[in-house]
TIMIDO-488927 format. One record per residue (C-alpha): residue in three letters; chain; z, x, y. Coordinates in steps of 0.1 Angstrom, whole numbers, plus 2048, in hexadecimal, padded with zeros to 3 digits. Layout:
N
 residu chaine  pz  px  py
    ala      A   Z   X   Y
...
END
This chain:
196
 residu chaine  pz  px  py
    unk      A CD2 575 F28
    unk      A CD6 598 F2F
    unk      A CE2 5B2 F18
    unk      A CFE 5C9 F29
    unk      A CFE 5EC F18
    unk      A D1D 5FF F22
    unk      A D13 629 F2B
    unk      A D23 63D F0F
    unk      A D0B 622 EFA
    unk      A CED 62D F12
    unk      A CF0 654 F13
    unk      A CFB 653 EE8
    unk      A CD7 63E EE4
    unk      A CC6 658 EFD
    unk      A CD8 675 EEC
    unk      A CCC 66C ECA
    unk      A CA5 66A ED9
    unk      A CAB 689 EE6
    unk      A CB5 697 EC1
    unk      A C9B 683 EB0
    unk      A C7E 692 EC5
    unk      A C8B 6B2 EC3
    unk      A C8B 6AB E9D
    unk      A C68 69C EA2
    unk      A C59 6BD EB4
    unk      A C6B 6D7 E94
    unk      A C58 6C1 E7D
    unk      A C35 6C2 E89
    unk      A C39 6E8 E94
    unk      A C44 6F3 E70
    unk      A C25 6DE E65
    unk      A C10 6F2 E7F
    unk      A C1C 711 E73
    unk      A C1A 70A E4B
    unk      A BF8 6FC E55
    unk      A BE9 718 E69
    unk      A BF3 734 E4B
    unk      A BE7 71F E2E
    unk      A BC5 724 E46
    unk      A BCB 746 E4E
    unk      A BD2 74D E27
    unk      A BB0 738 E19
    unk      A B9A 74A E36
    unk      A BA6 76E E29
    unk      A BA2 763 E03
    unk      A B7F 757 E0D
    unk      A B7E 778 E17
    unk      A B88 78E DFC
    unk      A BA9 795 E0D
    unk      A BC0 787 DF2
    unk      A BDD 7A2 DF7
    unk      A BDB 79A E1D
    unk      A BDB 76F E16
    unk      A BF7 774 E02
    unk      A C09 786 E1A
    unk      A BFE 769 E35
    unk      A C0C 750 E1B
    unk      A C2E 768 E19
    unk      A C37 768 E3B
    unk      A C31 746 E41
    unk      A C48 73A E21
    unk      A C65 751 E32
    unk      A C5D 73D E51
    unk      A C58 719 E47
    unk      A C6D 71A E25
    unk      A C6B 6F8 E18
    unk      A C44 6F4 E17
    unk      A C36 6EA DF3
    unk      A C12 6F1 DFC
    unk      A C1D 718 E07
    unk      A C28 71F DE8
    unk      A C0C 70B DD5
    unk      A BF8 71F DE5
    unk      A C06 73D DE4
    unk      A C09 736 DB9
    unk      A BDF 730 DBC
    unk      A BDC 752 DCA
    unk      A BF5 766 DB5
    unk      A BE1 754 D99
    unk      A BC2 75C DA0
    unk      A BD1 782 D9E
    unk      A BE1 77C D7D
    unk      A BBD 76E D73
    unk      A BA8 790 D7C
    unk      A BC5 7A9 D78
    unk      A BDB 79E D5B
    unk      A BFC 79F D6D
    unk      A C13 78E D82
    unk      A C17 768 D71
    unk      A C3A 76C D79
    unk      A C31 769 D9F
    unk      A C1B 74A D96
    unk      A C38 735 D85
    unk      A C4F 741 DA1
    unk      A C37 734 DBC
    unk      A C2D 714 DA6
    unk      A C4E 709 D9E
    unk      A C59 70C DC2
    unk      A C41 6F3 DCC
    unk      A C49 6DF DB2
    unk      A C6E 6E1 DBB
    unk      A C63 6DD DDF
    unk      A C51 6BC DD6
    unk      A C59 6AD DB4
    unk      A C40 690 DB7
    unk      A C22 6A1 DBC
    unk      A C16 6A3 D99
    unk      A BFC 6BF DA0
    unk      A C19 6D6 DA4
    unk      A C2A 6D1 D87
    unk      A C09 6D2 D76
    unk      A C00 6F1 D89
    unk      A C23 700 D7D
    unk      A C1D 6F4 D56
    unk      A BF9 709 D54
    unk      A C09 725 D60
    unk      A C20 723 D44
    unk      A C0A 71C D2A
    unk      A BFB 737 D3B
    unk      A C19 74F D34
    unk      A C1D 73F D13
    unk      A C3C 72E D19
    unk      A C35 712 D05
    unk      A C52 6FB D06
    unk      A C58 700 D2C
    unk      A C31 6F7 D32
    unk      A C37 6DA D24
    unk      A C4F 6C9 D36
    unk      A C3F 6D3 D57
    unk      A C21 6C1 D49
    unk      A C35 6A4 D3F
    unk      A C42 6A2 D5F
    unk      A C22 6A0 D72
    unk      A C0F 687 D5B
    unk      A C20 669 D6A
    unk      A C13 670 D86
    unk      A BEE 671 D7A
    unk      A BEC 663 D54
    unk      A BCB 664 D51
    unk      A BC4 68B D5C
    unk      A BAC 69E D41
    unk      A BBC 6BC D47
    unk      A BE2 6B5 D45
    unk      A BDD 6A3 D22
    unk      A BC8 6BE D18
    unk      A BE2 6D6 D26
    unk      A BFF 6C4 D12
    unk      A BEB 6C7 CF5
    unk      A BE9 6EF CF8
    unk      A C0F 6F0 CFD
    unk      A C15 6DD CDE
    unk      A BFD 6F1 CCC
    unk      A C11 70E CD6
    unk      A C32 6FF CCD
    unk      A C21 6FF CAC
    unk      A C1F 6D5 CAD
    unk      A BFD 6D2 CA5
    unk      A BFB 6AD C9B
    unk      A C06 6A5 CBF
    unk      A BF0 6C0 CCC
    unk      A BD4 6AA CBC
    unk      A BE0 68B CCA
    unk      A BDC 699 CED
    unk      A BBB 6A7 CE8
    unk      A BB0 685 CE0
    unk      A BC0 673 CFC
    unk      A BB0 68A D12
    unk      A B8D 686 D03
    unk      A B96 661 D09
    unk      A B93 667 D2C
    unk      A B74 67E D2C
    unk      A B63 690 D14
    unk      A B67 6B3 D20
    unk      A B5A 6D1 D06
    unk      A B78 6E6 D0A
    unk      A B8F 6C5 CFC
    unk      A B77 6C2 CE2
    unk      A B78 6E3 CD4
    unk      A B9C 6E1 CD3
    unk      A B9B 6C2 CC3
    unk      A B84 6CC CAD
    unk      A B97 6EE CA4
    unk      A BB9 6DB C9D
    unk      A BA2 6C2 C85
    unk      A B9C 6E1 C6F
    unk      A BBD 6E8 C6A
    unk      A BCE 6C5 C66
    unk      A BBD 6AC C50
    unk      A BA5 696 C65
    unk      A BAF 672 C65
    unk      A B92 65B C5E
    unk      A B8D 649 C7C
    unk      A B8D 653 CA2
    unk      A B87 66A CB9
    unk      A B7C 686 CA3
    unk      A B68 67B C8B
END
């Protein structure tokens, strides 16, 4: 049995292979291009060219705008700025919550965005970014312990304590302890667990 096609069937079917290859080819190239300046931009940082990476990492954002890893990126190097000069968070939680807009199930974004904001001392917003990313990766060390220094600085230090400890649950890690420790002097120790 033989399947008779009529031609506007045959050129629609050839039309749409045409579109979808075309479709095909703007895919991979914006992938080459976000590729090739994330390269560009960790070559120049290896360099000591920070101002000149970022500018790499710029360009290529205004090019190939809806690329989480650009802006992740981007966030690491304005961070590492913020971290030896003492300014420009603001540029960190603007690049960080792009990428976490630009892909809201990659927990190490939202993660990335809620240290930055703990960083800032934004408390409350740090958070929820937290919050958001620990789904994704329950058992991370660093986002409990991370949680735990929001709700510290919300003020909430039982449930500050309470993070500490699940985070020392997955590793013992001196930076957790101390925390842990430090809230224990100021709420009354419990008898049993963690702390004692």
């Amino acid at each position: 049995m033989t399947l008779h096609v009529s031609w506007p069937f045959r050129l629609g079917l050839a039309t749409l292979t045409v579109i979808g290859g075309f479709v095909w080819l703007e895919a991979a190239w914006t992938a080459y291009q976000a590729d090739t300046a994330l390269s560009q931009a960790r070559a120049l940082h290896r360099q000591g060219q920070a101002d000149r990476a970022l500018r790499v990492l710029q360009a290529a954002q205004r090019r190939v705008s809806g690329n989480a890893e650009l802006a992740l990126a981007a966030g690491d190097l304005y961070l590492v700025r913020y971290l030896l000069e003492g300014d420009g968070i603001e540029e960190v939680i603007n690049q960080y919550s792009r990428a976490s807009q630009l892909n809201p199930l990659e927990p190490f974004y939202s993660a990335s965005l809620g240290l930055a904001l703990l960083l800032a001392g934004r408390f409350d917003r740090a958070e929820e970014a937290l919050e958001r990313a620990l789904p994704g990766d329950p058992h991370n060390l660093e986002y409990l312990w991370w949680i735990g220094r929001a709700k510290e600085g919300q003020g909430d230090l039982k449930a500050a304590r309470e993070f500490f400890r699940q985070a020392l649950e997955v590793r013992e890690d001196p930076r957790v302890r101390a925390d842990f420790l430090r809230i224990g002097q100021i709420l009354p120790t419990p008898r049993s667990g963690v702390g004692r």
